[in-house]
Every structure is written in C-alpha cells, then in structure tokens.
N, C-alpha and C positions, 0 to 999 in steps of 0.2 A: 504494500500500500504506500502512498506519499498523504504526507502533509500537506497542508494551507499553505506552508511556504514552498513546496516543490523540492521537500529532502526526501530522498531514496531513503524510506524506513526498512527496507531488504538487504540482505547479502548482498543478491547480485548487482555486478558491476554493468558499466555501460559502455561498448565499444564504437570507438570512431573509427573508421575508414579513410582516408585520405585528408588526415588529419591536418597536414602540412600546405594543403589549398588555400586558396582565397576564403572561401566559406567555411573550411574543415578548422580553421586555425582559430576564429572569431566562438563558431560553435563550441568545440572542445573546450573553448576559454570559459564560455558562459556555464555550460554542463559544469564545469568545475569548481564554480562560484557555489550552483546552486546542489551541487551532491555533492563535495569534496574532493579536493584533485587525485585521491586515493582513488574513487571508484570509477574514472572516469581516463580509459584507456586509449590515448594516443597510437595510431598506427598511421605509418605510409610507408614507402619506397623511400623518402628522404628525411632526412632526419630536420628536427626544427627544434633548435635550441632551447628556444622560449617555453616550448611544449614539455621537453622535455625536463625543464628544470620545475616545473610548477605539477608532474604524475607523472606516471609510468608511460613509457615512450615505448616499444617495439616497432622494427621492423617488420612489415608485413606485405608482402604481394598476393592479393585477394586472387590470383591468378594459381597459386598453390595452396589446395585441398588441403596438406595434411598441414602445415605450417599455420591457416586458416584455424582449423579445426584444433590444433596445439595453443593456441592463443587462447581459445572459449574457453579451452578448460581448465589452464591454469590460470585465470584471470574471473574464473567464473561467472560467463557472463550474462546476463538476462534481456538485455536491450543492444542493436545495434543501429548505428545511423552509418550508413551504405553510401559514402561521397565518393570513393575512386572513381574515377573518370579521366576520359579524355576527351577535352570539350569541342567546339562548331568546329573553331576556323584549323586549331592544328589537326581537329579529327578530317579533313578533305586532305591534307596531307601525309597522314597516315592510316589508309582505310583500313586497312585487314588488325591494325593495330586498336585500332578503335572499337571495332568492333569485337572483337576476342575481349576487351578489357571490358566495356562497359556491358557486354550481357553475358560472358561467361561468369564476369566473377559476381555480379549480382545473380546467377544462377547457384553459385558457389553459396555465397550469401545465403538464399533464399532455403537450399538444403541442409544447411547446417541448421535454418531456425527452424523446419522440419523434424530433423533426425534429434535435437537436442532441444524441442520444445522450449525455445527462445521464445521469449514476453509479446516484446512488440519487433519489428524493423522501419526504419526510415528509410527510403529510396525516395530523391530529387527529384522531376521527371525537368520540363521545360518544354518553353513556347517555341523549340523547336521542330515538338510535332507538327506543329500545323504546316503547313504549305501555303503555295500560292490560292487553292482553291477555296480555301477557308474565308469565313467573311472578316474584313481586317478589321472592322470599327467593330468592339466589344463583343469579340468574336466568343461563343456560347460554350459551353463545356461540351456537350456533345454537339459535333459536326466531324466535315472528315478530317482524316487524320492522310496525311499524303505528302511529308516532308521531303524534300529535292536534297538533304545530306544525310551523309551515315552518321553522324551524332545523330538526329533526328532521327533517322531509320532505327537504329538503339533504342531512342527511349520506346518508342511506339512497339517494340517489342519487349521492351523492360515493363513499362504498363499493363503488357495482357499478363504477361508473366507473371506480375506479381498478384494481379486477380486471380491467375487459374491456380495461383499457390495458396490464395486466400480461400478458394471456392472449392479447392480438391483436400487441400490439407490443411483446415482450419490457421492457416500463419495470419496474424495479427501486422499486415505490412501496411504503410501507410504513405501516400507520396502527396506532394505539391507538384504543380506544373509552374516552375519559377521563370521570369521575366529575365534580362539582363540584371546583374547583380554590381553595386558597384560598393565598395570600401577602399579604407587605405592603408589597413594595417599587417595586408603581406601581396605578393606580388600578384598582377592576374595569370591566370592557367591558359589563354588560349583561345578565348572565349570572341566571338563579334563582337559582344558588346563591350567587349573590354577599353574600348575608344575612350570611353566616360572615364574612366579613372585616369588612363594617361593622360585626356584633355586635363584633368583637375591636376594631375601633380606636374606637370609640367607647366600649368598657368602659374601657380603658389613657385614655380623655381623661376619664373619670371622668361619664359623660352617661347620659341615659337612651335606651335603643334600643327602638322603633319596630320589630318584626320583620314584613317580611310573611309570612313562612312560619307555616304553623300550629305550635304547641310540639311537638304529635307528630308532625310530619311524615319521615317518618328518610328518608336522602337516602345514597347514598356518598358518599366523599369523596376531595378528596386534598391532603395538601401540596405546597407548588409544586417544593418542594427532590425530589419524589418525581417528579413529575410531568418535571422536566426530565432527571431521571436515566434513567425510561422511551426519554423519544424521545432521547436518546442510544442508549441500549442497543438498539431495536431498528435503530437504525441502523448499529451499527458489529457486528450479529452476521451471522454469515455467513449468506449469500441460502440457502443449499441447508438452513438450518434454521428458514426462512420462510413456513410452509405456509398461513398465512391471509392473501390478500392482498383481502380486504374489509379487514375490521379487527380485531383480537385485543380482545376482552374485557380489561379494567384494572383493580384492585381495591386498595384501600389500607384505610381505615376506612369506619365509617357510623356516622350517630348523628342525631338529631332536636334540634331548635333549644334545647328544654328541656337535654336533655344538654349539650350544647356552652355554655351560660350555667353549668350547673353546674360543668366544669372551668375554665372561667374565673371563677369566684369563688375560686377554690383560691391561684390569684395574684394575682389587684387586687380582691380583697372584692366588687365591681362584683355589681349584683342590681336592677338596674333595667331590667328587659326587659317590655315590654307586647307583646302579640299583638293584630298585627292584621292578617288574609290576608288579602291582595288578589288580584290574577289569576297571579302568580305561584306560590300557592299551589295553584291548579288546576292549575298545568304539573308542577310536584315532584312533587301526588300522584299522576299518572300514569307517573310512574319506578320503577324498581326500589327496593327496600330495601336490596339487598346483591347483589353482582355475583360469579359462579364466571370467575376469570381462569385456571384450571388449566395452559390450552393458552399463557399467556404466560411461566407459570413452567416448563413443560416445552422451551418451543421456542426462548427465549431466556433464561433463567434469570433471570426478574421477580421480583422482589421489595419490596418497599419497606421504608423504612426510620422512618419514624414514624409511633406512635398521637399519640390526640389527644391524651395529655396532652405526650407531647415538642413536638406542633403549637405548642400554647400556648403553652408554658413559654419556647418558642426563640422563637416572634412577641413574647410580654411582653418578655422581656430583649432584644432588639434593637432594640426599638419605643421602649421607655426609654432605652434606652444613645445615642438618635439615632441611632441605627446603619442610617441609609434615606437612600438617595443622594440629590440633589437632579436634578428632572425637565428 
C-alpha cells in the first residue's frame, strides 16, 4: 500500500530503465525524493554520476534476459518504469537498432512482470504514432494509428503489446502517449523535438541557433516537470480507473519554433534563430498540432501545470542560477 504522501509502505523496490535519459534522470530523481533513494533502482547502458551517488546505480541492457531478470531479484522489485529507448530522429538512422531495443526489451520487460508477478509497469508510448493521416488539430485518442518512422512503428507495436499483456496475462502496465518533452537538466537523447531545448540553452549562452524544425512547424509539447508528474500519477491511480491500457493521449502546450524564440526573447533578448529543416522537419510535420487528452483528465485526473511562458521563465532562472547538477 502507499500513503497520503506517496511513500512505498512495501518491501518492494522500484526499477528505472534508462535511467540516464533526458526523462529517466529527472524521474528517478523525483521516485527518490518520494520513496527513498534506497528503493528506487537506477539502470542504463551509461552510467550517471548524479544517479549514482544519490541509490543504487546498475548496469543494465534490457536487451539481456538473464542480467534483466538478475537485477529483479536481487533488488527485489515490484514496480518498473520501462524508459530504454531509442528515440524519432537517431531511430531513422539506426532502424534495425531501434527496433530490436524499443520492442524486444519492452517484451523483455513485459515477461518478467509476467513470470515474476511484478505490481505495476510504466511504458512511455508518444505522439509518434500518429501519422500524416490522423487529424492534426486535437487529434482524438482513438483514430489511426499509421506513423511514416520506426520509432513510431515501435511504439504502435509496444501499445498492443502491452494490452495483449494486460488482457492475456492480467500485467498491470500503464503508458502515456507523450508530446515533445523539453528540460534542462541532462542532455536530449535524439528526439525531433529536441530543437526546444537547444533553442533554450543556447539563447541563455547568448549564440546563434541553427533550428532544424521549420518556424511554422507547431509541435505539442511538454515540460519535463509535467511530464514526470504524468507517469507518476498514472501510476499511483487506482487500476479499476485505468480503462486505456494501449496508451492515454497527453497534452500540455503547442507552439511552433517561431513562437517559442519569441517567449524567449521576453527573458534573454536572445533573437538569433536561423531556419534550416532538415529531415527532422519531415518527421514533426507528420505529427499532430495539438493532442485531445480528455480520457486522461477524466480517468486519472491529468492535468499539467505549465505554459510556455512559466517553461521559460523556470528553464532561464535555473539555467543562470547554475542550478543543473553535474553528470
């Protein structure tokens, strides 16, 4: 059971998966605020300092069964949150690598909370599903699903997956469909939308930015601080009020690369953005514009807590204060 405050009154521990990411790093942080950095088990391929001085840090490639499976049980685990990946823009550059990672080892995943009667699992999914064909303006939870990348061909198979794992072998697995995610407190992994954080640390270091995204290209979004508070919440809501066990639709802002240079000139003057789309720009423009999350605010009470300009204003004043841990 948990508490009012969200502490692990159980044994079991809680395992992170690519801990060492953009989102894995910020997560892991918070899980260990709110269960203690004892129960709350760091893994990647790369080791991260910070991680590891604050819990237990293993090497882990969710690619290897038994090394997978030797982790659960000396660490005893009960909850996993399933980040390994490899994300839009490096995944068109390394197909067969992407896709071995992002659905065998969530298959890896998904048997071990099978075989070992694991609590819950967290799996990511993203607004890569969708395609061109999907409608862009507050595009619906169910519509088609028909993404033109192999990250996207991933999640859309990580999705039935993780339902036919839910509907054949009672697993408790739970995912978001996340937007572009942006933070600042480790590096981004690869991602399209990754433009928004270089535009922002490279405004605050006073440079000119290079964007590959087109200026109109409008994207959702999300900040990280929102982004972590999601896969908490739909993990710690109750199962019997979890009816989409593909993935729930997420929604936070949207805005296009033009916009997002204009609230950052609000705080560092910063106005030196040139365009120039590369192949990145072909994967965004087949994304939605704005995402309808209706069924995550209904079923687990979603919400998020910043626009862009709070995104800004809280990245500016942190980013200057030095306020970014060391890796």
């Amino acid at each position: 059971m948990r508490t009012g405050t969200g502490i692990n009154t159980e044994q079991k521990n809680i395992l992170v998966t690519g801990a060492s990411g953009q989102l894995g790093y910020e997560l892991t942080s918070r899980l260990r605020q709110r269960h203690g950095g004892d129960h709350v088990i760091a893994t990647d391929i790369r080791e991260n300092h910070s991680l590891a001085d604050s819990g237990p840090f293993e090497y882990l490639d969710v690619l290897d069964r038994k090394q997978l499976e030797d982790i659960i049980e000396k660490h005893d685990i009960g909850e996993i949150y399933h980040l390994a990946a490899i994300l839009s823009a490096r995944g068109e550059r390394e197909i067969e690598a992407t896709w071995k990672l992002n659905t065998d080892g969530l298959l890896n995943v998904l048997n071990q909370a099978r075989i070992k009667e694991i609590k819950r699992i967290f799996w990511p999914s993203s607004i890569a599903v969708f395609g061109p064909d999907a409608p862009r303006e507050q595009t619906p939870q169910n519509t088609p699903l028909n993404p033109n990348t192999v990250y996207g061909i991933s999640k859309v198979a990580g999705e039935q997956w993780c339902a036919y794992y839910h509907r054949r072998f009672g697993v408790d697995v739970r995912s978001v469909r996340y937007p572009g995610l942006i933070g600042y407190k480790s590096e981004p992994g690869g991602g399209t939308t990754d433009y928004a954080v270089d535009m922002l640390r490279t405004a605050i270091n006073g440079q000119t930015f290079v964007c590959p995204v087109g200026r109109n290209t409008r994207l959702p979004m999300m900040y990280m601080e929102d982004a972590v508070k999601a896969s908490i919440a739909i993990m710690e809501a109750d199962p019997n009020h979890i009816r989409i066990r593909t993935s729930y639709n997420l929604a936070s802002i949207s805005f296009a690369p033009h916009e997002l240079a204009r609230v950052i000139q609000q705080y560092t003057g910063f106005r030196n953005v040139d365009y120039a789309p590369d192949e990145r720009d072909a994967i965004a423009a087949s994304w939605p514009d704005s995402i309808d999350d209706h069924e995550a605010q209904r079923d687990w009470g979603w919400n998020p807590d910043y626009d862009i300009k709070e995104m800004v204003q809280t990245i500016h004043q942190a980013v200057t204060a030095a306020d970014v841990p060391d890796k």
